[in-house]
C-alpha positions as CSV (number, residue, x, y, z in Angstrom):
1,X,-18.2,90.0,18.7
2,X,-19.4,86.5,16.8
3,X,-21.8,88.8,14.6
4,X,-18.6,90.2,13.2
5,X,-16.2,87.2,13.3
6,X,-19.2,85.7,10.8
7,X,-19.3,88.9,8.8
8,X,-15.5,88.2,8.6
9,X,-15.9,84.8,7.4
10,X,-17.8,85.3,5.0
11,X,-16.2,88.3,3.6
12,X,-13.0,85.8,3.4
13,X,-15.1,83.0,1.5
14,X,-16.8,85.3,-0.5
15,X,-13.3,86.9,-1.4
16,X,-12.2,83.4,-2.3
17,X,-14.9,82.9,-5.1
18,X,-14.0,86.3,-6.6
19,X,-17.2,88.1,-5.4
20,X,-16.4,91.4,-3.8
21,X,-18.6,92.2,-1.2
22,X,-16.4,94.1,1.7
23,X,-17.1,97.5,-1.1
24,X,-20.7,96.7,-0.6
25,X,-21.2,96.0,2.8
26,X,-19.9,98.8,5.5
27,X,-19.3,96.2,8.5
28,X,-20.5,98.7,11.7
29,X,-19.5,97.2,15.2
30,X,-22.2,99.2,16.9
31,X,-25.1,98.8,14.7
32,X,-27.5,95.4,15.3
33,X,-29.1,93.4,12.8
34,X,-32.4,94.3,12.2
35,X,-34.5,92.8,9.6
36,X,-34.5,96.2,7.2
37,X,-30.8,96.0,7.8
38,X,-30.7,92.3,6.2
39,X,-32.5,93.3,3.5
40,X,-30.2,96.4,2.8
41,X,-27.5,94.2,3.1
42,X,-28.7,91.6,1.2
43,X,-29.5,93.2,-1.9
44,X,-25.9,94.7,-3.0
45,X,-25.0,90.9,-2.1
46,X,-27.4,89.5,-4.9
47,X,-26.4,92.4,-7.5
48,X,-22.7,91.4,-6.9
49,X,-23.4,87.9,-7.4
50,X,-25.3,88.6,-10.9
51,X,-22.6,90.7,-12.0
52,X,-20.1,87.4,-10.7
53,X,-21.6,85.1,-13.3
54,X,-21.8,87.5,-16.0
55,X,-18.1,87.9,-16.0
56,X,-17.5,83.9,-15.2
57,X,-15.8,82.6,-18.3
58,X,-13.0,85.6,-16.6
59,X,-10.5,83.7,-14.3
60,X,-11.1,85.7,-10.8
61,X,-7.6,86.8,-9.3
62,X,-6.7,85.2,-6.7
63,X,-8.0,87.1,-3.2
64,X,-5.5,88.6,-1.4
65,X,-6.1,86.6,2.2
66,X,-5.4,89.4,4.6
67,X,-5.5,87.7,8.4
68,X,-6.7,89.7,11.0
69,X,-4.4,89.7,14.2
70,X,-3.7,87.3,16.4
71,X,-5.7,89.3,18.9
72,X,-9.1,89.4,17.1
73,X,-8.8,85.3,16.9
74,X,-8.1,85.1,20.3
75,X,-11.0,87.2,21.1
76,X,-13.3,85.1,18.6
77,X,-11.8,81.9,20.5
78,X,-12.7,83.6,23.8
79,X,-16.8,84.2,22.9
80,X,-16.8,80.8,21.2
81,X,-15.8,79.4,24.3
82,X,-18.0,81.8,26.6
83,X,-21.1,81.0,24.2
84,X,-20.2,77.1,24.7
85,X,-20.2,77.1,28.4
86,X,-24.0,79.5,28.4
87,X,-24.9,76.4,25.9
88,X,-24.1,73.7,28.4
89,X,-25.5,76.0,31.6
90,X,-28.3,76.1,29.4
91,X,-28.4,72.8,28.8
92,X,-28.1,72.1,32.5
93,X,-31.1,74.6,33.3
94,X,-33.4,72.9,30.5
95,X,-32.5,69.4,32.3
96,X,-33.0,70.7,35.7
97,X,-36.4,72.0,34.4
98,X,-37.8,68.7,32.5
99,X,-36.7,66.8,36.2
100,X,-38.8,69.4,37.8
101,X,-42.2,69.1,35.1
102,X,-42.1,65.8,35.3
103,X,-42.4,65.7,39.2
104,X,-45.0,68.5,38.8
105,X,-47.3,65.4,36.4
106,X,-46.3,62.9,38.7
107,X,-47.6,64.8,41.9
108,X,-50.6,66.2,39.4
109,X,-51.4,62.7,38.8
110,X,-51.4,61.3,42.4
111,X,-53.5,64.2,43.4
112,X,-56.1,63.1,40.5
113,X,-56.3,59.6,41.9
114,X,-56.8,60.7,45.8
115,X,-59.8,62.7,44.5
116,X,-61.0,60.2,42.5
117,X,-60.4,57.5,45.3
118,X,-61.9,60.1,47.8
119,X,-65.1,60.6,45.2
120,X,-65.4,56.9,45.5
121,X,-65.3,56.8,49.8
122,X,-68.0,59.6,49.7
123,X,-70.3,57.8,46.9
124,X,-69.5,54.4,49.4
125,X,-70.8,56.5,52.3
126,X,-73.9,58.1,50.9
127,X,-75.1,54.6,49.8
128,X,-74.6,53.6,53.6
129,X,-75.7,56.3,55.1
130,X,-78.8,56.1,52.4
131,X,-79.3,51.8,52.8
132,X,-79.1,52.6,56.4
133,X,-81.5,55.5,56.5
134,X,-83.5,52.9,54.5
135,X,-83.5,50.7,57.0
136,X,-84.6,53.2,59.7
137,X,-87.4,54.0,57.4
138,X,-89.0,50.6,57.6
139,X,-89.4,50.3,61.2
């Protein structure tokens, strides 16, 4: 539904600077954009612009603006609003997550000191256990 209310826009501002590309371009509703289909489409789009300036010094007409019905904006409205709301949920999600990470490091990093403090007991210990073995020894 956006993919064509941008194909419509820029039909309508290419209309307005006398370039003709609706001719060109079939607009399908059912067919996604794939990057061969960009590069179809963007070729007549280049040729129409060359053959633009060539005829510049010509005054274009003015474009006939022809709005689409009321329905289609509403409908362009409604997915602009749907889209908005799946940003900010998405938003909400990626925020949600970061908390998460960052408790993730902070747990990671107390973990990595009670070893380390633990490495330290158990080095303590063998050098008692050792000096007092040690001591044994010289009885």
């Amino acid at each position: 539904m956006v993919r064509l209310a941008f194909l419509h826009l820029i039909c309508h501002i290419c209309n307005s600077a006398g370039i003709d590309i609706e001719g060109d371009i079939p607009i399908e509703e059912e067919k996604s954009i794939t990057k061969k289909r960009m590069e179809q489409i963007r070729e007549p789009i280049h040729g129409a612009q060359e053959t633009h300036e060539a005829h510049h010094h010509e005054i274009p007409e003015m474009p006939q603006m022809h709005f689409p019905s009321q329905n289609y904006w509403k409908q362009i409205n409604t997915s602009l609003g749907e889209l908005s709301s799946n940003m900010g949920q998405l938003r909400m999600e990626h925020q949600e997550h970061s908390i998460i990470l960052h408790e993730i490091r902070e747990d990671q990093k107390a973990m990595r000191e009670e070893q380390q403090r633990q490495g330290r007991d158990i080095e303590e210990l063998k050098d008692i256990i050792g000096s007092s073995r040690r001591k044994h020894h010289h009885h």
